[in-house]
N, C-alpha and C positions, 0 to 999 in steps of 0.2 A: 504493500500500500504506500502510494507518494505522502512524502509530506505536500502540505498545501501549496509552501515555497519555493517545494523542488519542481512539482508543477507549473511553477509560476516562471521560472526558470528554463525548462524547459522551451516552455509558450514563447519567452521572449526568445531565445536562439529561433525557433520555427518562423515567427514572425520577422525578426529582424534578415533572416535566410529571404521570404519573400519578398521582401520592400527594402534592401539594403537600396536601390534607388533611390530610395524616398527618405532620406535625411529628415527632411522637417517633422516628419509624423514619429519620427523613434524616440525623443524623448517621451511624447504621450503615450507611445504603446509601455514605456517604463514602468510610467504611472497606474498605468492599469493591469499590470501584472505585479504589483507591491500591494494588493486593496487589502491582503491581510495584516498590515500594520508592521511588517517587523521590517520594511526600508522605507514605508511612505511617514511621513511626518504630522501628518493634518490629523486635527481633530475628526470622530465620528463625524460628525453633523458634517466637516469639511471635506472629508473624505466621501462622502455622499453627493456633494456637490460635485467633486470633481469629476465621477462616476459620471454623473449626469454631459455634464460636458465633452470627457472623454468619449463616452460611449456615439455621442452624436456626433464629433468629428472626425472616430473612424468613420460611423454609419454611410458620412459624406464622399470616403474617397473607397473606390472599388479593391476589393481585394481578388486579385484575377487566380484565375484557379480554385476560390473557396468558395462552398455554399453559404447563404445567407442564409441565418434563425434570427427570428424573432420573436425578442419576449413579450407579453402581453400583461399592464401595470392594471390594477383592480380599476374598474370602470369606477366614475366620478359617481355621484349618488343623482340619480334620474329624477328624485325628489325631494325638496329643501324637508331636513327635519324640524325647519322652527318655523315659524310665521315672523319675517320679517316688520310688518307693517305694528305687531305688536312687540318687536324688541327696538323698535328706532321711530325716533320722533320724524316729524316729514322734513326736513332740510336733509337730516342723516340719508332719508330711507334716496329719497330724488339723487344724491350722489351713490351710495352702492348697487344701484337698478342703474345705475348712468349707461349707457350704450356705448360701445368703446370707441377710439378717437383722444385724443389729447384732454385731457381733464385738470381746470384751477380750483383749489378747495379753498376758501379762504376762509379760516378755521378759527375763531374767536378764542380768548381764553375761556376754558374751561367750557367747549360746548360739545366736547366727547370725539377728536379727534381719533383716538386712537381706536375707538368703538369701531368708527366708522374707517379705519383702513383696513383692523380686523374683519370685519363682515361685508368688506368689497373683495378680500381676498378668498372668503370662504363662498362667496358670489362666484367670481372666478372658474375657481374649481365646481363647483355644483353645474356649470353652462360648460362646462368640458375642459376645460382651458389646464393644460398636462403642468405639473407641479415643478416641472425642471425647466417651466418655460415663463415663469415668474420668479423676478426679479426685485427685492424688494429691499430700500436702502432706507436706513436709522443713523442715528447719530451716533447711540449707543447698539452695543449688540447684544443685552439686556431687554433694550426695547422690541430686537426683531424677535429674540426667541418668548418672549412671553406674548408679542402677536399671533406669531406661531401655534402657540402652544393655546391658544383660547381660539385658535381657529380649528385644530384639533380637538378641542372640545364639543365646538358646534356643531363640527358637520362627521365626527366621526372616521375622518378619511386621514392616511399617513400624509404630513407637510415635510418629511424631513429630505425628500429634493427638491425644497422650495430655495435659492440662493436670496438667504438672508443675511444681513448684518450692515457694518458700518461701511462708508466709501472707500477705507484703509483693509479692512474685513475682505471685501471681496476685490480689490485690487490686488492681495495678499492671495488671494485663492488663483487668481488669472495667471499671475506674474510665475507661481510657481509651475508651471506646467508651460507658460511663453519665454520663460526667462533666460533661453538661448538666444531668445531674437533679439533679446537685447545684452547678450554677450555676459550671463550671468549662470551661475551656475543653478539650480534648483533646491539645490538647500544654503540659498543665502541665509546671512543673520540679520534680523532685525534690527536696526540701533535703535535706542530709547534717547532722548534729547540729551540725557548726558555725557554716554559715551559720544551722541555726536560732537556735542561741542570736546568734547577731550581731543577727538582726531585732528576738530579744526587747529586746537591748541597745537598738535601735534604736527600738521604742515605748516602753519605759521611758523612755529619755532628752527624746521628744516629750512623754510624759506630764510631765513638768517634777517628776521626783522627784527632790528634792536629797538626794547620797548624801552630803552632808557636812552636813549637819542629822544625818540617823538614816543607821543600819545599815538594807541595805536587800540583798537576796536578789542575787546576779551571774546574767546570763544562762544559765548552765549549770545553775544550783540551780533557777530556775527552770521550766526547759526539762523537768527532772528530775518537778517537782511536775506538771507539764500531761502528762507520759508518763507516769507512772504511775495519774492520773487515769483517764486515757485506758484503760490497756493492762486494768484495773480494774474497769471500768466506772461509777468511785466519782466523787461532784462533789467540787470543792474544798475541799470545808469537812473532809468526809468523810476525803481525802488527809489534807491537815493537821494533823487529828486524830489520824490516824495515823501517820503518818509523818514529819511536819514539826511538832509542836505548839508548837514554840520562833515559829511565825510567824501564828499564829492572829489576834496582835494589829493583824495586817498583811493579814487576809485582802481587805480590800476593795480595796486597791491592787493585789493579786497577782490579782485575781479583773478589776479595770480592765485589768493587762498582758495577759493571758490573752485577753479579748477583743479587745482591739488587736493583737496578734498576730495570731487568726484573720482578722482586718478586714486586716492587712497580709499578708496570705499570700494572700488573695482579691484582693485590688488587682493582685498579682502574678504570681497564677495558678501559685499554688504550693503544693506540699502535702509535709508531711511526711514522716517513717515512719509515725507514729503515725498520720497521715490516712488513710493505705492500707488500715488496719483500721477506722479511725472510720468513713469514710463506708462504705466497702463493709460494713461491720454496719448502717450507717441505712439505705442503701438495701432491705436486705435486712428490717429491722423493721419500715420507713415502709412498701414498698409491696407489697402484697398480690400482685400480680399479675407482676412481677419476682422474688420470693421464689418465687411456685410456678415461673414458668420458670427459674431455677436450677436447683430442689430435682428439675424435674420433668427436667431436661436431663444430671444428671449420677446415673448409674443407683448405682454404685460411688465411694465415698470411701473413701482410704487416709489414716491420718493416722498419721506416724512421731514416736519422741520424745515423745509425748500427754503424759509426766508433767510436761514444761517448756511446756505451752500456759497461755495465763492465759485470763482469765476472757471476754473481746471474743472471741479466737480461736475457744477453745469455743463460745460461741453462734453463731459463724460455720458451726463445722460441723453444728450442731445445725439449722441453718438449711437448711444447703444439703442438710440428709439427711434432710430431714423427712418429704417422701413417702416414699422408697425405702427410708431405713434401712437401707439396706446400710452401715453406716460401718461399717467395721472402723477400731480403733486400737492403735496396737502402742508400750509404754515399758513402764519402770521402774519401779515406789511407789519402791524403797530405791534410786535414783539421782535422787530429784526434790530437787536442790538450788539452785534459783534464785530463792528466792522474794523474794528483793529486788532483781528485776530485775520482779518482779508476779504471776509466776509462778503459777498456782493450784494445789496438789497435792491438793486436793479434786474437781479435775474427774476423774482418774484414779480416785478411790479410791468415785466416785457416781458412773460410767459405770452399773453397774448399774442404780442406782435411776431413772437418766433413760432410762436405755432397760432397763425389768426384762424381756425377751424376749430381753436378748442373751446370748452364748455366752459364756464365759471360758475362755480355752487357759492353760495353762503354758510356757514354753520354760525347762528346770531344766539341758539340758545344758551344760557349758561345756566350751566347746574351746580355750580361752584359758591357765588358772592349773594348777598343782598342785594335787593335795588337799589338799595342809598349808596351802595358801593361803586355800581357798576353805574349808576348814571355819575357818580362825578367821573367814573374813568372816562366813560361814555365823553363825558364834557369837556375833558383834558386834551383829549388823541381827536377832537373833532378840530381841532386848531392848526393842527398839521395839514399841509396838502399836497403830500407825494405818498397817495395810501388809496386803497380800493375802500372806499365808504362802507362804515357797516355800526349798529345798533345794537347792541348785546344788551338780551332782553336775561331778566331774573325766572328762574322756576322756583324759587323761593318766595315764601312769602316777607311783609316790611320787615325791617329790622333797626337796630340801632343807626343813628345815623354817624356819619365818618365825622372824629375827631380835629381838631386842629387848633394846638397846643403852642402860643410861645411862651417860651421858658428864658430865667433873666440870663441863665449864662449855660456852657455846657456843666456846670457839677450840677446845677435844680436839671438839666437835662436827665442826666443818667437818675439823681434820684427818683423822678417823676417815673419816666420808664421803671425801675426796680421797686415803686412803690405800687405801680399799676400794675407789673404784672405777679406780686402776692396778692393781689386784691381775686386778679382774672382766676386764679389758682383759688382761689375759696370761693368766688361762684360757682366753681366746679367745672374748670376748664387745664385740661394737664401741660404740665410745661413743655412738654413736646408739641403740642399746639399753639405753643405762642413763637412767632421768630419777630427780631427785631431786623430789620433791615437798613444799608446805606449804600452809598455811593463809593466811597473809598474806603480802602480795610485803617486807617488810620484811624477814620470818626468813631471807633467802637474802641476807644482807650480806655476813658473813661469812665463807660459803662460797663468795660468788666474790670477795673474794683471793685466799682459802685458791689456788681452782685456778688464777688467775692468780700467785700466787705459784711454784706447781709448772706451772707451764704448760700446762696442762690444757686445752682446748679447750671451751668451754660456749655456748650459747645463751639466750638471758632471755625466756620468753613475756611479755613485757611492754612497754610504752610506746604510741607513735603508733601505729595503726595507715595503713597504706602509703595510702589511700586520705584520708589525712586529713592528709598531710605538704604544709607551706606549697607548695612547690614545683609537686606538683599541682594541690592545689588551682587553684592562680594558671593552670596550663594550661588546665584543667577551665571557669574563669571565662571566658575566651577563649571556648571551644565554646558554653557556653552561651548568651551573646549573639547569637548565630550563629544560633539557634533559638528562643530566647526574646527578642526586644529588650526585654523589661518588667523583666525577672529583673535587682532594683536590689540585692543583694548581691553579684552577679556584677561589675556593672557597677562601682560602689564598690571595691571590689577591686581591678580592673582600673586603676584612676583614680587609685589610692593607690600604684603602680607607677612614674608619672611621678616623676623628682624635683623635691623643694620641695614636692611637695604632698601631704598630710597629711589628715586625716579631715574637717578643716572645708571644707578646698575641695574635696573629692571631693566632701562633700554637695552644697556650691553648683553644681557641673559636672553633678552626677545632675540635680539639681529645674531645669538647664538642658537638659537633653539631653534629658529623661523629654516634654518639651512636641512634640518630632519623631517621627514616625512612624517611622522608621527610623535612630537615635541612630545607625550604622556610617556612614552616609553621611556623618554630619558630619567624622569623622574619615579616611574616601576623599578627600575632596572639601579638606580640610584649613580647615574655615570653624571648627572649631573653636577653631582659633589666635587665631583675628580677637576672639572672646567672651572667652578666657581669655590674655593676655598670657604666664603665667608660664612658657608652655609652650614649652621650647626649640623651634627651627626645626627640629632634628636629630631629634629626638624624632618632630616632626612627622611628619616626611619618611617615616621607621621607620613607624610606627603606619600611615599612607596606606596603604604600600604591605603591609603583615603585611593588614590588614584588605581590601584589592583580592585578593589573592590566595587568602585563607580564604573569601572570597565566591563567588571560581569554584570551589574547592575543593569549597567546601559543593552542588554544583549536580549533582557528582557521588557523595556521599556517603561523603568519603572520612576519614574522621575520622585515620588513621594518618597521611598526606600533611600531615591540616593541624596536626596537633602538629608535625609536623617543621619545618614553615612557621613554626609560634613559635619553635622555637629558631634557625630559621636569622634569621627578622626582630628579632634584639635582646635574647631571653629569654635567650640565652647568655651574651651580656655581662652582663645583669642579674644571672643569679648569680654571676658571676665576681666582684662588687661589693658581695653583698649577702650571700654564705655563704664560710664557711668553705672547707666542705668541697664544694663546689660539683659537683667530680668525681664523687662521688658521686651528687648531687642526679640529671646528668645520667645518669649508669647507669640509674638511677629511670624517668626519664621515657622511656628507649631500650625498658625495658621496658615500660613505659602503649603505646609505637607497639606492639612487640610485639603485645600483651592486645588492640592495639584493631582489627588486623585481624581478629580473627574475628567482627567485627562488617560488617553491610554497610549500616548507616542511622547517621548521626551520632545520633539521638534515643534508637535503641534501645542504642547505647553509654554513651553518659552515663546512661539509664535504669538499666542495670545496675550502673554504677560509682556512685551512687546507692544503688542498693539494697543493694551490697554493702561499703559502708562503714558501714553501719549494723549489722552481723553482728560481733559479735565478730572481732578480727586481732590481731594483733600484727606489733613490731620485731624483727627481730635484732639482738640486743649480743653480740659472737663475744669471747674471748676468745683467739683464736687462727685461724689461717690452715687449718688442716686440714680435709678434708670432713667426717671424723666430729667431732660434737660430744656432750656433755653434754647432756642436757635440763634445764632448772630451769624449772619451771612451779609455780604456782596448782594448788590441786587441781581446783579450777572450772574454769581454761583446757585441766586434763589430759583430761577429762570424756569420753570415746569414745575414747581412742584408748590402745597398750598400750606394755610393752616386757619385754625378758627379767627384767632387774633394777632394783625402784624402791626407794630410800629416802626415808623420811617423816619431816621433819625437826623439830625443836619439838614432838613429841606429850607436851607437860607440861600438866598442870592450869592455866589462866588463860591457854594459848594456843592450846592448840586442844584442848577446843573452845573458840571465841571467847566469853568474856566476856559483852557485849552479848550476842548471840544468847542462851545462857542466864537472862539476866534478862528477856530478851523471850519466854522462853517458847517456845525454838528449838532442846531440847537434841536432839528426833527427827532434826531437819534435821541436825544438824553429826553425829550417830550416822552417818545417810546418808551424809554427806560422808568421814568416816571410812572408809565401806564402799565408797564409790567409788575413793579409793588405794588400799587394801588389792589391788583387784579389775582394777587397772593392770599389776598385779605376773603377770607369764609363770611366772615360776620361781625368782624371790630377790626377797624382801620384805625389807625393814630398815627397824622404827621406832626410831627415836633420839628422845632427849631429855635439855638438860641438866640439871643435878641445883643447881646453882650459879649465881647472876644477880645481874652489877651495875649498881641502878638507881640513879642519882647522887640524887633527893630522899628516901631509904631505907636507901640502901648495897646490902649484902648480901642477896640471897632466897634459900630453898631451894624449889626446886620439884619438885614431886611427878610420880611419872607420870601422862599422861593418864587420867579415868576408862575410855575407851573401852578400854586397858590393864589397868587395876583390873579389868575388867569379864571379861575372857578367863580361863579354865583355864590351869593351869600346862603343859598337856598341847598346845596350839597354839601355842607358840614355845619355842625356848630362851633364856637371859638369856645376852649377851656380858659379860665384865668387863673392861673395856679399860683395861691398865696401859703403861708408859712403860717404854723403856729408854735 
């Protein structure tokens, strides 16, 4: 009896015997002879996708000499099992009944967006429409599997070859199976923002730029100008002009990194974020005959969130819906607040004119806010005029009306806030329903004493995110060499670990190690020691046997086993040596083994943890022991998600709306931003703002209320006047 793999083996010699002509298709026939997991890298769910696409473009090219079979996938269900008309109010039901052709959803907050992409998808399917031929892109990939997974609720039918996830998600899925055509290998590494900027560090420093002659851009500024180049579609000079013009005088050094970069990221066989979208749009623009099998293979595009795509993404789906034009997109004009992450809010508001045949729905109802709420948002975002008109009506019944608080300075600020929200907690409202919100992470200083002084229990959407804490990383670097031996960030890392040795002799160990075919053996084998003296015996002994045992590790694919392997071979001490707070650190990493059983390929693990360090995260900074917390968030970070009671803190003139953004010409955007707090708020709104500010090279200011305040009726809030006793 074969094993599975030796079959698979096999297959591939038989196949690669017939079509040794056909270069382009051998790496795909690769991939589909690994679908049992012990060479392919992708997650289940991604390994299903690839199936799906693999399997249709052999389907496409003749295999001469061999009969055709045909498998036959369970017929779609001939009859809806639910009554739509009784699970969707009529603006929902009029878009998921929509007849296909290019579809605008303009999707209010909070009036069941995501209902209604779920039960357009489970539509879809019930009208025939084959699962491998819907295409459906999120911001998070989070959000596509729990639409997924409630679409499989409803209609009882397998979605898992539906290609779901983020723009980077399925970019990530294309690229591994194209990534000869753009001269890469298929098991590239994903860098996370940091390793990228270290590399940039890293050709900068070969470029021989002396940072002590001139001021010169740090790897992160950089990394900065090459993504949003990137996310843009804009060249260098372009960016800089825009964005960066303080470096224009600098452009030909920053435009020499930028290329050394790509040149070292190719050496490496590594690709960014930003790559995930670069190449998968060149492939898509360079080759005629790849663009139509995309465009022609995926009949259905869903695109969520549309009003936070930028300008690369848009042509991505413009791309891939170019026959079929089925794209439907479903966001917000007056929640498109990202534009300084690239953001495009023009692609939303010129759907129409790029596809004038398409439909445009409304979704006005919200099931979210009061009336008193939403009509002053209502009131707010009607002042803007680069926005598709729309009325978000309440299904709720009145309620309190919205707050509007000035306070003499920011300390009666924070105490106000910290005295209202014990108040909201004995009406019987939980601290995890109240978030304060702001504009900047600064304006929330004050109010966490305030609640650390009263002992309030709070939360800070802010700092590291968990995918990007040294700790991991360092484990993360481990696995990677494990699958990548080229990936010299990792390795470096790894190197800088020993003690006594520090950045220069990591290099010298790398540009030693890099010349072996298998850098892991040197250190099984312990010949390393013999090249670099520095290296304790003990050390030695450690690292042999951590790296013997992640080798057989690795053969089963067991990524959870070999984390646990680093901390049992010495990483434990290491922290114990090197942090603080170390206990901690470890809870961390108990979690990463957690997170990483639901993986079953080492490749498709790290692939994910990868992509999803580059998604917006955050730390938690607790205040207190309690499960219920405070919320202090960004208004940016608050962005989707709600609570019963929100306060809006600093809504004065010169701080929100922000400054800069007004003088650039951004007062729509921070309108929006405004309209996006507002529209957080369940059932208690509270804008504050102090009246009183002391700036030490000024003294004294008085500040006024927000205009977005100025801008409301008397008749959508009442004013608080909050005195002392």
């Amino acid at each position: 009896m074969h094993h599975p793999l030796a079959t698979s083996v096999i297959f591939l010699g038989f196949l690669t015997k017939q079509l040794k002509s056909d270069t382009q298709i051998l790496p795909i026939i690769i991939t589909v002879c690994t679908q049992n997991g012990s060479l392919n890298g992708l997650t289940e769910a991604n390994r299903r996708n690839q199936r799906a696409v693999d399997s249709q473009y052999l389907i496409s090219h003749t295999f001469y000499g061999m009969k055709k079979y045909t498998l036959h996938r369970d017929a779609a269900p001939r009859k809806s099992l639910f009554d739509y008309e009784k699970e969707l109010n009529q603006e929902q039901l009029e878009v998921v009944m929509a007849p296909d052709g290019p579809i605008l959803v303009i999707a209010g907050a909070g009036s069941g967006k995501t209902r209604v992409v779920t039960y357009r998808v489970a539509h879809l399917l019930e009208r025939g429409a084959s699962p491998q031929s819907i295409l459906l892109l999120t911001f998070t990939n989070k959000a596509a599997r729990e639409m997924l997974h409630r679409v499989e609720h409803l209609i009882k039918m397998d979605t898992r070859y539906i290609w779901g996830g983020t723009f980077h998600h399925i970019g990530n899925l294309i690229l591994r199976q194209q990534s000869r055509r753009v001269d890469f290998k298929p098991n590239f590494t994903i860098l996370d923002n940091e390793d990228a900027k270290d590399i940039i560090e890293l050709v900068t420093k070969e470029a021989k730029i002396d940072r002590k002659e001139r001021r010169f851009p740090k790897g992160q500024v950089l990394k900065e100008i090459f993504s949003f180049s990137v996310n843009t579609l804009e060249g260098l000079e372009e960016t800089l002009n825009a964005k960066f013009p303080y470096f224009m005088d600098i452009i030909d050094e920053i435009a020499m990194i930028q290329q050394g970069y790509a040149e070292k990221k190719r050496a490496a066989n590594a690709m960014d974020f930003d790559d995930l979208l670069y190449f998968w749009h060149r492939l898509l623009a360079e080759d005629e005959s790849l663009r139509q099998y995309y465009a022609a293979m995926f009949s259905h595009i869903l695109v969520d969130e549309y009003q936070d795509t930028n300008r690369i993404q848009a042509e991505i789906v413009d791309f891939m819906g170019f026959i079929n034009r089925n794209v439907m997109v479903v966001g917000d004009d007056a929640q498109s607040i990202y534009s300084f992450r690239g953001a495009n809010f023009q692609n939303i508001l010129e759907f129409p004119k790029r596809y004038p045949e398409a439909r445009v729905y409304r979704l006005e109802t919200n099931y979210r806010s009061t009336p008193e709420i939403l009509d002053l948002a209502n009131h707010s975002i009607s002042h803007n005029t680069r926005q598709f008109a729309k009325n978000l009506r309440a299904v709720k019944k009145n309620g309190i009306v919205p707050v509007v608080t000035p306070l003499r300075d920011v300390i009666q600020q924070a105490e106000f806030v910290a005295q209202r929200i014990l108040e909201l907690r004995d009406e019987g409202i939980a601290l995890n329903e109240i978030a304060v919100l702001y504009r900047a992470h600064y304006h929330c200083m004050e109010l966490q004493m305030e609640l650390t002084r009263r002992g309030i229990p709070f939360e800070i959407r802010s700092g590291l995110r968990f995918f990007e804490q040294a700790h991991i990383k360092d484990v993360v670097a481990f696995l990677r060499v494990m699958i990548n031996p080229t990936d010299e960030i990792s390795w470096k890392r790894l190197l800088k670990m020993f003690p006594r040795i520090g950045r220069k002799t990591a290099d010298h160990m790398y540009d030693y190690i890099k010349t072996f075919e298998n850098p892991v053996d040197l250190f099984i084998s312990k010949k390393i020691g013999e090249k670099f003296k520095s290296i304790h015996k003990d050390n030695l002994e450690t690292w042999s046997g951590l790296f013997k045992e992640l080798e057989e590790l690795q053969r089963y694919d067991a990524p959870a086993d070999m984390i646990s392997t680093i901390l049992k071979h010495g990483y434990t001490d290491y922290l114990k040596y090197t942090y603080g707070n170390h206990e901690n650190r470890l809870e961390d990493i108990s979690q990463l083994i957690n997170f990483s059983t639901e993986y079953d390929s080492l490749v498709a693990f790290l692939s994910e943890l990868s992509l999803m360090s580059g998604i917006a995260g955050e730390e938690v900074v607790t205040g207190g022991e309690e499960a219920e917390r405070v919320v202090l968030s960004t208004i940016h970070q608050a962005k989707g998600l709600e609570w019963k009671a929100v306060f809006v803190i600093w809504c004065a003139e010169g701080r929100f709306p922000n400054p800069k953004a007004i003088e650039g010409g951004e007062t729509e955007e921070e309108r929006r931003l405004f309209y996006v707090a507002a529209t957080r708020a369940m059932d208690e709104l509270y804008l504050c703002y102090p009246m009183l500010l002391f700036e030490k090279q000024i003294g004294h200011v008085i500040l006024k209320p927000s205009r977005f305040i100025a801008e409301l009726d008397s008749g959508h809030y009442e004013e608080w006047q909050v005195g002392e006793v």
